[in-house]
ZATORVO-131861 format. One record per residue: residue in three letters; x, y, z of N, C-alpha, C in turn. Coordinates in steps of 0.02 Angstrom, whole numbers, plus 50000, padded with zeros to 5 digits. Atoms other than C-alpha are relative to their C-alpha. Layout:
AlaXYZXYZXYZ/...
//
This chain:
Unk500264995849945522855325844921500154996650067/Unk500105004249939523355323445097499555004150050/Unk500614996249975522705328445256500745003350052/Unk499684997749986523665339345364499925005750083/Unk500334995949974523715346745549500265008250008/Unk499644994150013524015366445569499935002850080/Unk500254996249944524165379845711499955005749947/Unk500104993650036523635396545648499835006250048/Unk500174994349963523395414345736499335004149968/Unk500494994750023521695423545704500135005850008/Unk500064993050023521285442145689500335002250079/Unk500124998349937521285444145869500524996750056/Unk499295000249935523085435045925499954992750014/Unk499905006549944522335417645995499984994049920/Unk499845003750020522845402345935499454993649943/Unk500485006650033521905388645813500304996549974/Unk499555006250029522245372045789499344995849950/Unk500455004550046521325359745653500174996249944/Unk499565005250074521475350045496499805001549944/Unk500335000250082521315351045328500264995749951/Unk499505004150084521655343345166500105004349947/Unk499754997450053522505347845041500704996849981/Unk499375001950035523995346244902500654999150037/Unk499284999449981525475351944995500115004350052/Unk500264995849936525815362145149500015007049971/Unk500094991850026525905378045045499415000849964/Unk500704998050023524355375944972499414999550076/Unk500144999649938523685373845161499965006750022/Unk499774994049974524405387845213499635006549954/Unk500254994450033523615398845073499144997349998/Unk500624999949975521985391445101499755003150068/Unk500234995549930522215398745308499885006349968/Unk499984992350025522725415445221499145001749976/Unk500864999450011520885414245141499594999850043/Unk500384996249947520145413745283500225002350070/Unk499424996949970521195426945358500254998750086/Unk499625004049949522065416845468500885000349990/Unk499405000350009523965416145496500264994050036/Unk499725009049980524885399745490500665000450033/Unk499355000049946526205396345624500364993549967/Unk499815006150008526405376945579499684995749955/Unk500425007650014525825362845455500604995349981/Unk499625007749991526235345445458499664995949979/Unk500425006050044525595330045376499754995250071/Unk500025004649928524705319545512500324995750004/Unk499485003449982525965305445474500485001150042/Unk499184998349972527515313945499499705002850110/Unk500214996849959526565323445651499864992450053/Unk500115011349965525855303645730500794999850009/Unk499415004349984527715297445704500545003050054/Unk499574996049944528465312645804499814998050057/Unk500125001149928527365310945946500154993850033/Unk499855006449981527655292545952500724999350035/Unk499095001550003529705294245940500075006850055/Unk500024994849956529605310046070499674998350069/Unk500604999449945528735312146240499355006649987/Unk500454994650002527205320246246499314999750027/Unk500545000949962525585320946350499344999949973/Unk500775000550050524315319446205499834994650019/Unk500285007149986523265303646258500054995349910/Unk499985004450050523535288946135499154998250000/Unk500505002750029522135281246031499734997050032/Unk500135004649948521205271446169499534994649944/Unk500395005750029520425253046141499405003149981/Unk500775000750038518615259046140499975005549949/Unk499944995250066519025273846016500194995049939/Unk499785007050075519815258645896499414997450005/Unk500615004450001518155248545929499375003649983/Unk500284995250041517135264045880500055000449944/Unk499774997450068517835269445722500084994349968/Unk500465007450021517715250745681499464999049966/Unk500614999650007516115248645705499515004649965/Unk500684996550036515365264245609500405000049917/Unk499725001450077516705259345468499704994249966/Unk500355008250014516005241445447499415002649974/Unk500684995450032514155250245453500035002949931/Unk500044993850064514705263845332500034994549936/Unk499725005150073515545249245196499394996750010/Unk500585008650010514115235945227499375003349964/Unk500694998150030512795251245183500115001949930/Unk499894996750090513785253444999500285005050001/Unk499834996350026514645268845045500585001449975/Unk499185002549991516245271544967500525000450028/Unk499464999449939517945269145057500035008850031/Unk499924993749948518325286045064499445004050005/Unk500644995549985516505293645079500054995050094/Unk500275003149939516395282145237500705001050052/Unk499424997849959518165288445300499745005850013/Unk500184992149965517535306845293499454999450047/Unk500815001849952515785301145366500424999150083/Unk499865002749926516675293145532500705004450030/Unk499724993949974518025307045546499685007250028/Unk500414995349969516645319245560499484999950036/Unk500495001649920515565310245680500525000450053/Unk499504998249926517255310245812499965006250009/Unk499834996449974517245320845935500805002650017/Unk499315000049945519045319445981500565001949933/Unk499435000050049520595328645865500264995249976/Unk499445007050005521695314745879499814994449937/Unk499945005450040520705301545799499865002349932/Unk500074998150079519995313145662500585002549959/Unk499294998750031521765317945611500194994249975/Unk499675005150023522195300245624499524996249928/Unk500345002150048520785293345514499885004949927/Unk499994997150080520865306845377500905001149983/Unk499325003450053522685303045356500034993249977/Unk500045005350047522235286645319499485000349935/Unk500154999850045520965292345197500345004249946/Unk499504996350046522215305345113500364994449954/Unk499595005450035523315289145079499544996349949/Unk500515005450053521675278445009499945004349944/Unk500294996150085521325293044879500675002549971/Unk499275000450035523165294044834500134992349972/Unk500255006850035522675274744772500374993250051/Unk499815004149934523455265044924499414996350011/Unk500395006449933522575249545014499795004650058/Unk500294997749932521445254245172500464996050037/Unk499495003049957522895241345242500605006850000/Unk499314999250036524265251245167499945009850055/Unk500234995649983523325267645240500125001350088/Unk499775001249933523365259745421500564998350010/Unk499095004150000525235253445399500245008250032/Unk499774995749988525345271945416500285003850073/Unk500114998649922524965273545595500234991950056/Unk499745007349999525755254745651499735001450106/Unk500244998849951525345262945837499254999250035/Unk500765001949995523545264445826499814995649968/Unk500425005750029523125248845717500564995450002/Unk499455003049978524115235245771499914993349945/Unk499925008950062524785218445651499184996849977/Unk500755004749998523055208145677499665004449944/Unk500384994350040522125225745599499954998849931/Unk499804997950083523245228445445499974992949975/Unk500175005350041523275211245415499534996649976/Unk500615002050025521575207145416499565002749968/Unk500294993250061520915222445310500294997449945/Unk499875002850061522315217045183499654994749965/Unk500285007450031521585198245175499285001849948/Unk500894999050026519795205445156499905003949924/Unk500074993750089520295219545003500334994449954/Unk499905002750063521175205544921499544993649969/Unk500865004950013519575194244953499535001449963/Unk500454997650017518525205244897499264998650048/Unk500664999549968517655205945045500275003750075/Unk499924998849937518015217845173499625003350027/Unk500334999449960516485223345216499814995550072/Unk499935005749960516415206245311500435000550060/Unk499634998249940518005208245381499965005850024/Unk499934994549948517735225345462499464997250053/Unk500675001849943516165217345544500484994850043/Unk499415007749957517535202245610500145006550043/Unk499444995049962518735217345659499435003550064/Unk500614995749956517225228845760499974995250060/Unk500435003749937516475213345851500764996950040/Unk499505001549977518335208945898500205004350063/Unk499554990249963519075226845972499504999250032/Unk500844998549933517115228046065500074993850039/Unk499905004349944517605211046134500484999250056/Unk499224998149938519405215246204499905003550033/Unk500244994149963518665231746249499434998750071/Unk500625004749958517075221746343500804997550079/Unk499445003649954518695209946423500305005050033/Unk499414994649959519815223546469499615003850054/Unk500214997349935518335233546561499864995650067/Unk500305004749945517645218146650500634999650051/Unk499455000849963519375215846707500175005950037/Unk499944997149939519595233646791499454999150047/Unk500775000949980517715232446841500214995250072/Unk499735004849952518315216546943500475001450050/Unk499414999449952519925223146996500065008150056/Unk500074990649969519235241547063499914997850057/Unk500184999149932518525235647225500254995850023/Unk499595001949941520035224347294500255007750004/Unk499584995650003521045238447244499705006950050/Unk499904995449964520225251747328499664998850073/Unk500065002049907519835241947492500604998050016/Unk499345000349963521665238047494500225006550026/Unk499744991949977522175256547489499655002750072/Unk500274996949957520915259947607500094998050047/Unk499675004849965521455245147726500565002450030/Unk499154998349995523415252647715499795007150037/Unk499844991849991522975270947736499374999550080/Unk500294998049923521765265947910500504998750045/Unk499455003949962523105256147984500325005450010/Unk499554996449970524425268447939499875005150067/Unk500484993149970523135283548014500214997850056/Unk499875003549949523175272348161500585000150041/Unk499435000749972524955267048183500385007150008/Unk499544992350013525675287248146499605003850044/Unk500604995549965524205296448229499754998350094/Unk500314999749950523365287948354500314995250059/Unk499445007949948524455272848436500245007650046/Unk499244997749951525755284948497499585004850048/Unk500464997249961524405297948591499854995350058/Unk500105002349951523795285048673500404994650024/Unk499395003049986525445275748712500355003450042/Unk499654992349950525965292448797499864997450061/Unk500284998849953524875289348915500334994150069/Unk499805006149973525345271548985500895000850005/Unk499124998649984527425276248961499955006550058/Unk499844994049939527165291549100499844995950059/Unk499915001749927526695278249231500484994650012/Unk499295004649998528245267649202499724992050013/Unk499805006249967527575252249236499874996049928/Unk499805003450059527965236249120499354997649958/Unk500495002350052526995234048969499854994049956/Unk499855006750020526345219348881500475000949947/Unk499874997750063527265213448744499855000049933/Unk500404998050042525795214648616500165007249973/Unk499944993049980525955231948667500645003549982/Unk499254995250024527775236848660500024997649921/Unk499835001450079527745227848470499745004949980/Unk500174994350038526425240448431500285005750010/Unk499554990849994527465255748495500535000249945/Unk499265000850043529045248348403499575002649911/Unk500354998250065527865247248241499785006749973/Unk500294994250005527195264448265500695005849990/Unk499134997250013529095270848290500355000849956/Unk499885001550065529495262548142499755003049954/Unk500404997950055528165269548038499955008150004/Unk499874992550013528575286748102500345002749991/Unk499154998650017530495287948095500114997749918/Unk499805002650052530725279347927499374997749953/Unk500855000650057528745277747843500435003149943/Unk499884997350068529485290547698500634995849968/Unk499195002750017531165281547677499744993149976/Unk500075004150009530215265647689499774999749910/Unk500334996850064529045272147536500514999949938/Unk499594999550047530605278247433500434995349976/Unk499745007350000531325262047458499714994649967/Unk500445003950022529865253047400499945002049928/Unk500254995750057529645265647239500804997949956/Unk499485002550023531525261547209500314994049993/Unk499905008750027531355241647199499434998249961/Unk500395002650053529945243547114500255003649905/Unk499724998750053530985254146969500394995049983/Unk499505003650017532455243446964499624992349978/Unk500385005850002531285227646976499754999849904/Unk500215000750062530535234146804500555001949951/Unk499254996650036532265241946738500294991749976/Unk499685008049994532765222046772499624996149943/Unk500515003250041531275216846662500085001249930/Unk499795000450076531915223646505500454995149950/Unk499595006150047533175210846466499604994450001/Unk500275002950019532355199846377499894991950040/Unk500035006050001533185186046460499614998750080/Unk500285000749945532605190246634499164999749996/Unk500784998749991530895194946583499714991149963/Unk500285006750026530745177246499499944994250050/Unk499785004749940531355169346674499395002350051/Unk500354997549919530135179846783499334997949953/Unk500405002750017528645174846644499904992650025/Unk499815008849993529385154846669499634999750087/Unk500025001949891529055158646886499115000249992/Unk500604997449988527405167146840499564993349964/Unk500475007750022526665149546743500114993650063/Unk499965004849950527245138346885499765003150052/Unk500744999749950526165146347010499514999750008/Unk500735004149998524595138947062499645004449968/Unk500594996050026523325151247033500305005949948/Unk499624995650061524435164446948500244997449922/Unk500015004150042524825152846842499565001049921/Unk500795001250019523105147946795499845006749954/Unk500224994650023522755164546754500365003049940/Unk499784998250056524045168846633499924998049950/Unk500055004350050523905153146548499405001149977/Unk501004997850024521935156746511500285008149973/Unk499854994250037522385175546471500224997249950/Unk499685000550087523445171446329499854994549963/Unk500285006150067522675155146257499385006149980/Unk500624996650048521305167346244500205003849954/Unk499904993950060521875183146160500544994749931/Unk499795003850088522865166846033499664999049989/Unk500305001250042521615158945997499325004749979/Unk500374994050010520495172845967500295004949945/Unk499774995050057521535183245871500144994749923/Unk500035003150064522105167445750499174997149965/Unk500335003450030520285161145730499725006049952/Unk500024993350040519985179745674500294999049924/Unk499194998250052521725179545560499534992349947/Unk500185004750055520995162045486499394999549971/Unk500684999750014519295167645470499805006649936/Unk500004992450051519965183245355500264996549944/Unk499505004150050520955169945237500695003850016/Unk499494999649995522435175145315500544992250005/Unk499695008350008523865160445275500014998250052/Unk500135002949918523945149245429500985005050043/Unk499044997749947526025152045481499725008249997/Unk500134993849995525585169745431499455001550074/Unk500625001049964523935168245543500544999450073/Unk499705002549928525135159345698500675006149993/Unk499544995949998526535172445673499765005450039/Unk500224993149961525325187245708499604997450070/Unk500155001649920524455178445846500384999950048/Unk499565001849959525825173445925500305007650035/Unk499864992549965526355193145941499635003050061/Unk500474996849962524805196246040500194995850082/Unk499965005149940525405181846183500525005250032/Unk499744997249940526115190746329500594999850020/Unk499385005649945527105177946409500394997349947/Unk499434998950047528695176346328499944991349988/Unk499885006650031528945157246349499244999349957/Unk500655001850082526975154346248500175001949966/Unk499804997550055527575165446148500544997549946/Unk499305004450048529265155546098499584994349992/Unk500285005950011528075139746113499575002049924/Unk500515000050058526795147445975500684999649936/Unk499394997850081528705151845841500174992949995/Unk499485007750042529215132745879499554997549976/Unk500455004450034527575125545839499965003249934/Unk499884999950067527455136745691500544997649956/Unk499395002450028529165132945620499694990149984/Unk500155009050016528355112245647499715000249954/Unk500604999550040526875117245557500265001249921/Unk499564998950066528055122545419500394994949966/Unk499725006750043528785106545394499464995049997/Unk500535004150006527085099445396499644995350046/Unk500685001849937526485095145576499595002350027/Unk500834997050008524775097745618500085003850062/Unk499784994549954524725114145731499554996650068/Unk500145001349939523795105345874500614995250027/Unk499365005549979525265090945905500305006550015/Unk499224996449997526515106445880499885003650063/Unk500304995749915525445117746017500184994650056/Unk500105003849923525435102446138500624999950035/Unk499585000749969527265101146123500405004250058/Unk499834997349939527685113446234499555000050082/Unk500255000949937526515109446360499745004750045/Unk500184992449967525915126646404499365001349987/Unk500774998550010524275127346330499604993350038/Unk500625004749934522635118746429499864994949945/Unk500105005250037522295102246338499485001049979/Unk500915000250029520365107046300500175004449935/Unk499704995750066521245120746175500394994549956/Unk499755001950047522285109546102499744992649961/Unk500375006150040520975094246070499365004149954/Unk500364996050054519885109745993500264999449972/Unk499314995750081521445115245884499874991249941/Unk499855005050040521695096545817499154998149963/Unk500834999650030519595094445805499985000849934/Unk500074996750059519515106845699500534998349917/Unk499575002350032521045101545589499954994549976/Unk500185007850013520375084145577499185001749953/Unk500454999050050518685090745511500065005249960/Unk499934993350046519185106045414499615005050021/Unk500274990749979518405119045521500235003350061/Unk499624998749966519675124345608499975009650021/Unk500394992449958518885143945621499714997850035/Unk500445001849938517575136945721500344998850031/Unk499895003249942518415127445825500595006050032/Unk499544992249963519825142945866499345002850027/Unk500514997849963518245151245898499634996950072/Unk500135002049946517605140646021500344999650060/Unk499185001849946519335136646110499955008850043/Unk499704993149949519395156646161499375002050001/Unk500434997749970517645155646181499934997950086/Unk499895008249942518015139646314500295005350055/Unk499354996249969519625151346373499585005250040/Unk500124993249937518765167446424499454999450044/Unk500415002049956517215159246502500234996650072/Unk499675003349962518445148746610500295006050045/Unk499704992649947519415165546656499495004350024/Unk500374995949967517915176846684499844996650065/Unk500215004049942517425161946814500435000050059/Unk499504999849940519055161246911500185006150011/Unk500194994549980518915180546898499825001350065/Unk500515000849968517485178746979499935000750054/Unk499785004849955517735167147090500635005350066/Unk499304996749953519545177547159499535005450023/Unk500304992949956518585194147185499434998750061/Unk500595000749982517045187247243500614997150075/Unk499625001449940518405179047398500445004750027/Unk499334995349986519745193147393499575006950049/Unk500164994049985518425205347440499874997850101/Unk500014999549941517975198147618500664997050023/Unk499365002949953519705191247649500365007550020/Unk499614992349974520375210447648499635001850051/Unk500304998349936518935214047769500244997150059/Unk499535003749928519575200347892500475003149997/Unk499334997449977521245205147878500015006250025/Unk499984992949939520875223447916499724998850077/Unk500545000649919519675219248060500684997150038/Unk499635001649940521165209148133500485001850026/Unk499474993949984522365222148093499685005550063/Unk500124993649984521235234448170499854996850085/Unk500075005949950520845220648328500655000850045/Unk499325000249962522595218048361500245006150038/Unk499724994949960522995236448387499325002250048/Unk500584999549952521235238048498500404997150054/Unk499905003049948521875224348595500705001450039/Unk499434998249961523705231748616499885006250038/Unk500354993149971523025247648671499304999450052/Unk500265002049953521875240048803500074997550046/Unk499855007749938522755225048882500495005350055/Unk499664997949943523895239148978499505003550059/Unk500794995949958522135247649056499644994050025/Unk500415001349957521395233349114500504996750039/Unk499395002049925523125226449194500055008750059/Unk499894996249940523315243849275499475000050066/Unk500534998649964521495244949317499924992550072/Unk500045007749951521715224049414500565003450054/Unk499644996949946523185233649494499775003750067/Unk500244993849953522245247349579499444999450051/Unk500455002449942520935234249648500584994350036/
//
């Protein structure tokens, strides 16, 4: 039995869309007929998922906190005894949202066709990413994946936690920059040149505070859109440039040697590694296996080649904190955890701690940046908005010294 989505026409012409299960799409189709419905389309939600993926199409993807949901009431459902697929139909018919209940009762179609709950998510490789399927597999061949879905839940609710804090943080530079750009422009397009009129009809010489701001205002009214399309077209090519691998590995290399940018990457991605491997080793996933899929989750291309050479060491039998150090990219407090743990045999904990270390360190210099970024944009407007006060004055009180 799979599961399958349809369009169908009712009595009355308008359209219905939904899901069902069943054998085959012709037994689908004669179940609409029963309830006299007429079927336009069915499709297996696989094949249907893999189109939209390999196509364009404006359906919203699976979002993080929808994965950290359906998690969380799967873990619940297994931990209270119910079985796999009673606790797949249970949490497909608490969603509100098509999408995911299509997606989650094609993975239970696959479990009662005798498939792995891994083998089920392999199906959808979009919405449940490596870390997922691999750590469900570990747990069904553990015989314990009620456990691991509780790992998986409190994981996804923690990225999901990270990822909001991080717009949360980044909403109010962002919209006091915009707001910053768009007074100025108002300014320089609108109101400069009005009252610039005024001071060019009595000919006499202006400072040159003053003539910069006319030129600026000139500028921003002859060529503002050109400037724009100009800007929109180095920022395509800029990312067009970023696809070759080898450039995007060179512009990662610039982005670790800057001070604070730096800083920040390097903490991003020790976290989401060691976080995702203390996970991967906390499911009995094998270790190289464990550093393989972590390593996918790292960002930054060079960590990322640093996590394949240390695995490859680890494979001839050096201990994965030496192999981490050798590249010199991770923060030394991570990699005297990594060896810690390796030296006493509890090397989950100590991953755990390391990207507990990691994101406490980054929420701080977060922090820290917004908590400064927010009045440094205020100065800078005020002196943007200052400067053109003061160019648009200094010719009124020279005329007015004139006239005494």
């Amino acid at each position: 039995m799979g599961a399958f989505e349809y369009t169908a026409l009712d009595a009355g012409g308008q359209e219905r869309h939904g899901i069902l299960e069943g054998d085959t799409p012709r037994h689908i189709r004669q179940l609409l007929r029963e309830q006299r419905l007429l079927p336009v389309s069915v499709a297996e939600v696989a094949q249907r998922e893999a189109t939209r993926q390999q196509s364009f199409s404006l359906a919203r993807r699976v979002s993080a906190a929808d994965l950290s949901l359906f998690t969380r009431q799967l873990a619940t459902l297994v931990r209270a005894g119910l079985p796999l697929e009673e606790a797949l139909l249970a949490v497909s018919q608490q969603t509100e949202k098509p999408r995911v209940q299509s997606i989650v009762l094609g993975v239970r179609a696959r479990v009662m066709e005798g498939h792995t709950l891994a083998d089920g998510f392999a199906e959808f490789p979009r919405v449940f990413p490596e870390i997922y399927r691999a750590t469900v597999a570990a747990g069904e061949q553990a015989g314990h994946l009620d456990e691991v879905l509780e790992r998986l839940a409190e994981y996804t609710e923690g990225r999901e936690q990270t990822r909001q804090e991080v717009l949360a943080a980044l909403l109010y530079p962002i919209v006091l920059t915009v707001l910053c750009f768009g007074i100025v422009s108002a300014l320089l397009v609108y109101v400069v040149p009005k009252v610039v009129s005024v001071f060019e009809s009595s000919k006499a010489k202006l400072p040159l505070i003053t003539r910069a701001l006319i030129g600026v205002s000139d500028f921003f009214r002859s060529y503002g859109l050109y400037a724009v399309v100009l800007a929109a077209v180095a920022v395509w090519l800029f990312r067009r440039w970023l696809r070759d691998p080898a450039a995007r590995r060179r512009y990662h290399l610039f982005q670790l040697r800057l001070p604070l940018v730096g800083k920040l990457v390097r903490g991003f991605n020790t976290a989401r590694f060691t976080r995702t491997f203390s996970i991967l080793s906390a499911s009995s996933v094998p270790v190289l296996e464990a550093m393989r899929i972590a390593g996918e989750v790292v960002t930054n291309l060079p960590m990322r080649d640093a996590v394949s050479d240390a695995a490859a060491r680890v494979r001839e039998g050096a201990p994965i904190g030496r192999s981490l150090a050798a590249s010199r990219l991770f923060p030394p407090m991570t990699i005297h955890l990594i060896s810690s743990g390796e030296s006493s045999g509890q090397l989950e904990s100590m991953l755990e701690r390391a990207a507990i270390s990691q994101e406490r360190e980054l929420d701080a210099l977060l922090a820290a940046m917004v908590g400064l970024l927010g009045p440094l944009l205020i100065v800078v407007m005020g002196l943007f908005v200052m400067g053109i006060v003061f160019a648009m004055l200094l010719p009124i009180f020279q005329m007015s010294t004139l006239i005494h």
